[in-house]
C-alpha positions in Angstrom: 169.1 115.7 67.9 167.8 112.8 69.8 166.3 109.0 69.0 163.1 108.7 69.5 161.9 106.0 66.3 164.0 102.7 67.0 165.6 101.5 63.2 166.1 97.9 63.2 168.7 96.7 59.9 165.6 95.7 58.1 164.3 98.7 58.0 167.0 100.9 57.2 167.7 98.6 54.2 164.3 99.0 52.7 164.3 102.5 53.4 167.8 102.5 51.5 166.5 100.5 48.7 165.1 104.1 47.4 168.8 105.2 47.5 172.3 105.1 45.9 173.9 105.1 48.5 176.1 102.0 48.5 176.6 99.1 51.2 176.1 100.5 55.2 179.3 100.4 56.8 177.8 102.0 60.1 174.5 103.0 61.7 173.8 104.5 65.1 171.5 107.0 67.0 172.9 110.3 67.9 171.5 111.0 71.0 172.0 115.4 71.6 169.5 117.4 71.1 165.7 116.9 71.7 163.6 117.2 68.7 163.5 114.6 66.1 165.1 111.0 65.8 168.8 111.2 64.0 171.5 108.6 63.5 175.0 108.7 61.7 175.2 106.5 58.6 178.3 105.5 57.1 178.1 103.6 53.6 180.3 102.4 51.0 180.1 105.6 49.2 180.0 108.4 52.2 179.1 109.3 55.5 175.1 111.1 56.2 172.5 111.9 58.8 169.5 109.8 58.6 166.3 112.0 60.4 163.4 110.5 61.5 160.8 114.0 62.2 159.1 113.3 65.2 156.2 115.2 66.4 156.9 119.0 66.5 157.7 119.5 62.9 154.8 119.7 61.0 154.7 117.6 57.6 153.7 120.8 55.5 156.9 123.0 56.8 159.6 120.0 55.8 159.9 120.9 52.3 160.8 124.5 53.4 163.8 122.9 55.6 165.2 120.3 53.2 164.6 123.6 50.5 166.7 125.9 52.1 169.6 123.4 53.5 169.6 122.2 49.7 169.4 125.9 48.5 172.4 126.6 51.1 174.7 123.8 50.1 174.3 124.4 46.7 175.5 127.9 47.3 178.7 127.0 49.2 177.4 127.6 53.0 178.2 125.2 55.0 174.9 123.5 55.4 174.1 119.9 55.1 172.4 119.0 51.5 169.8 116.3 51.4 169.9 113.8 49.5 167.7 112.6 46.9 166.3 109.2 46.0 165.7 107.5 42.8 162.0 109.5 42.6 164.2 113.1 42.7 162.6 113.4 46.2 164.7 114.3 49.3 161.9 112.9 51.9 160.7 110.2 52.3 159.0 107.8 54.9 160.4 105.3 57.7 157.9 103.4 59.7 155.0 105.8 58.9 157.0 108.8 59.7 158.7 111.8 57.2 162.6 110.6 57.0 165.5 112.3 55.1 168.9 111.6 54.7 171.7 114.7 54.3 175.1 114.5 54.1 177.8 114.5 57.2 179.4 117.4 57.9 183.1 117.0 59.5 184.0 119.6 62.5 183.3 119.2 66.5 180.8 121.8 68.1 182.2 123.8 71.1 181.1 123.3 74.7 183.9 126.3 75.3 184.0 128.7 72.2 187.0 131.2 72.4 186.4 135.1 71.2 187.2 134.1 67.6 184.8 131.3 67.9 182.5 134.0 69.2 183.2 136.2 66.0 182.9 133.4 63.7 179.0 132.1 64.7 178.3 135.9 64.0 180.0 135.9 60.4 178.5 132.2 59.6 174.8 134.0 60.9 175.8 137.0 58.6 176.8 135.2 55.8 173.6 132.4 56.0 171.3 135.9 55.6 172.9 137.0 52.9 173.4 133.2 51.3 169.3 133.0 51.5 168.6 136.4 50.6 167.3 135.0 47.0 166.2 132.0 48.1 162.5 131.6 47.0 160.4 129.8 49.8 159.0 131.9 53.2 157.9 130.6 56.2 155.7 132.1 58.6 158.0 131.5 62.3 155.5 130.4 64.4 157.4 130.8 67.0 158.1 134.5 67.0 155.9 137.4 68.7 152.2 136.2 68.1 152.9 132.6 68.7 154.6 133.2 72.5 151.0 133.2 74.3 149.2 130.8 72.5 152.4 128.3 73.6 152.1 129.8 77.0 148.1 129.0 77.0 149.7 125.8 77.0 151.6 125.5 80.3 149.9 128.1 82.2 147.9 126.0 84.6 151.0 124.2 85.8 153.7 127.1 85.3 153.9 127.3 89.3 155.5 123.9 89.2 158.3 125.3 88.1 158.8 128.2 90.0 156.0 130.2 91.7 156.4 133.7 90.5 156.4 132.4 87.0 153.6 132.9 85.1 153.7 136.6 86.5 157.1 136.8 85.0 155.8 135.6 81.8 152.8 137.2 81.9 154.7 140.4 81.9 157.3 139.9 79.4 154.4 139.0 76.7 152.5 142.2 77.9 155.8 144.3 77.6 157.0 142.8 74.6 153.7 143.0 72.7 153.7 146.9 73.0 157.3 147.4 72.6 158.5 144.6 69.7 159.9 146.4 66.5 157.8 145.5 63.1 159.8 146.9 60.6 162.9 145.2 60.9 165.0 143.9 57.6 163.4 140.8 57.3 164.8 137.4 55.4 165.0 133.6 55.8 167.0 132.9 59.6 168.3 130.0 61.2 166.5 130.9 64.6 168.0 128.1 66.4 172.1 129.1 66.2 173.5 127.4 69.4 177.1 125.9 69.9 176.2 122.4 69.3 174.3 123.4 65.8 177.5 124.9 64.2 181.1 123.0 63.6 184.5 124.3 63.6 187.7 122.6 61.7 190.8 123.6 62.0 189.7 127.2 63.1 187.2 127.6 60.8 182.9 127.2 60.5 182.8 123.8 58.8 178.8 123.1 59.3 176.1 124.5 60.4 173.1 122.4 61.7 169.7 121.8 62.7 167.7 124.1 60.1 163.7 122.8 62.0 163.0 126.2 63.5 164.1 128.5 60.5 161.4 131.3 59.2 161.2 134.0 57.9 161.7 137.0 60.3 163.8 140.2 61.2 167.8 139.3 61.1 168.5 141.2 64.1 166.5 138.9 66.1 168.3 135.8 64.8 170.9 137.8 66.1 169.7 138.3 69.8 168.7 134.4 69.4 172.6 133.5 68.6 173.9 136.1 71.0 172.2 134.8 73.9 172.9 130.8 73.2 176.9 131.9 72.7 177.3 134.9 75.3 175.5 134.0 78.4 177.1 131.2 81.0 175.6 128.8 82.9 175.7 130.4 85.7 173.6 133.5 83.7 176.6 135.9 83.5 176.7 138.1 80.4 179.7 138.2 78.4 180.1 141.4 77.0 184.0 140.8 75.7 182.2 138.1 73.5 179.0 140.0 72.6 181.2 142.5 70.9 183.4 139.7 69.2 179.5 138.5 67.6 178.3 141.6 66.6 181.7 142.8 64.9 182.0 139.3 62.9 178.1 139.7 62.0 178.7 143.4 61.2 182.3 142.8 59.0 179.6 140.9 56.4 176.1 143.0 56.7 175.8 146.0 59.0 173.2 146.5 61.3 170.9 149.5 60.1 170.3 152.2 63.6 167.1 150.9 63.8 168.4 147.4 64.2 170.9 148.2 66.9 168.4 150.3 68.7 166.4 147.4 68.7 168.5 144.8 69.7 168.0 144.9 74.0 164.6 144.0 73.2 165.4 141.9 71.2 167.6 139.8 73.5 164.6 139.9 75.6 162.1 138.5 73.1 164.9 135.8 72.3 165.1 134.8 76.1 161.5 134.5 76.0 161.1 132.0 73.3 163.0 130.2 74.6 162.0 129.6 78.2 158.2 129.3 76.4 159.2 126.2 74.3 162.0 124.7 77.0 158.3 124.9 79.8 156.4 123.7 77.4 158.9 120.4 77.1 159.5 120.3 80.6 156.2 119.9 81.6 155.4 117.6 78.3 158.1 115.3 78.3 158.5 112.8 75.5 158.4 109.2 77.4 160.2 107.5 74.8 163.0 110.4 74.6 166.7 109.5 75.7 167.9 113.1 76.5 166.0 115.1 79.3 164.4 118.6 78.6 166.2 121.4 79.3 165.4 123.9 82.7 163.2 126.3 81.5 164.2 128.9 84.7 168.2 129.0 82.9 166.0 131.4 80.2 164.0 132.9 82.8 167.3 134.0 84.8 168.1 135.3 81.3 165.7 137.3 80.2 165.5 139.2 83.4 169.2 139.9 82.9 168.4 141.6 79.8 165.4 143.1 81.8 168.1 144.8 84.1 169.3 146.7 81.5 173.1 145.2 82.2 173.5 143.8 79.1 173.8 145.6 75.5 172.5 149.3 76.1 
């Protein structure tokens, strides 16, 4: 989350006319995260999340996202549930650009998640797969295998900025990976984006889970080695096996990884780390000039996928 589209009152109030919403009590930009524009909204009636999209998501995926939050919500996960206005539609458009509003979910993220927080982003993971296993919409992940070198087309000519054994590094994880990666994985609708500060605890327990812009369809295992890298891998690149184990067993207590899937899953964790580093270079080297928060090092996900590379991690 970021703010990238400035609201003035007048705005917001003509965006809200569309709305039943009550009088606004409060209005302010939330300024984590680094993709679209997002401020808290308080009103007479309840608290939301107005979203401004900004560039990266593309108009024709949005229904898909609002879709499957709505789909979640109504299903008792956790998720947040757009809203609709007086037209029955849940988007709409603020100064040009696709806006929704969705409701606020209570909780606090975790900068320092314990073991059972640990197990719980692996049962809240589990139990979104199984949630969305009917729901009706797919979405090709453009991010997954055959999108990492057409992103890294993108940066190549200035990779060495970075670091100067990098596009060799990068250059042979995509070769690697592109022989290796398993294709016949159990496949559904994933988050693909299941970090600490996209999923809210209460009281002990998984009160919201956030920030639904990268989900796809694709192989549930990998949305695995996606959450297990954000939740089990320091700063300082150190793998936490302790909490690995905690993930797995609360993803595993509510659908079981197959042999294939397990077998599967160093790779995996390598193809996650990749991803990653591709779209954190691409941002690094592209940086929004209007944004507020700065892109994130792109080398943190180099240093981890050549952990997984060591073999040191799950075996």
């Amino acid at each position: 989350m970021s703010v990238y589209t400035e609201v003035s009152r007048d705005v917001l109030a003509t965006f809200l006319d569309n709305y039943s919403l009550g009088d606004v009590l409060a209005f302010q930009g939330i300024l984590e995260g680094i993709e679209n524009s997002n401020f808290f909204l308080e009103t007479s009636v309840g608290r939301y999340v107005l979203t401004i999209f900004e560039k990266r998501a593309a108009k024709q995926d949005l229904p898909y996202f609002l879709g499957l939050m709505e789909y979640l919500a109504d299903k008792n996960f956790p998720a947040p549930k757009p809203i609709k206005n007086f037209n029955g539609a849940t988007l709409g458009k603020i100064l040009g650009k696709p806006a929704t509003i969705v409701t606020f979910l209570d909780g606090k993220c975790t900068n320092s998640p314990s073991l059972d927080d640990v197990k719980a982003a692996g049962t809240a993971l589990a139990n979104l797969h199984i949630t969305a296993t009917d729901f009706p919409m797919q979405r090709s992940n453009n991010l997954g295998l055959d999108g990492w070198r057409p992103l890294f087309q993108k940066s190549v000519s200035r990779a060495h900025e970075i670091h100067t054994d990098l596009v060799f590094e990068i250059e042979s994880a995509l070769d690697r990976l592109e022989k290796n990666w398993p294709h016949d994985l159990p496949k559904g609708t994933i988050h693909a984006d299941l970090f600490p500060d996209n999923m809210f605890l209460k009281d002990g327990t998984v009160s919201g889970v956030i920030d639904y812009y990268f989900a796809a369809t694709d192989a549930y295992a990998y949305d695995l080695a996606i959450t297990l890298n954000a939740w089990c891998i320091n700063s300082e690149c150190v793998w936490d096996n302790e909490a690995a184990m905690a993930m797995i067993g609360g993803y595993e207590a509510i659908r079981p990884l197959n042999l294939e899937e397990k077998k599967a899953l160093p790779l995996l964790l390598e193809g996650a780390a990749l991803r990653f580093l591709l779209t954190r270079l691409h941002d690094w080297l592209n940086p929004e000039p209007d944004a507020l928060v700065k892109p994130k090092d792109p080398l943190q996900q180099l240093a981890c996928l050549k952990l997984h590379q060591t073999g040191q991690t799950i075996r």
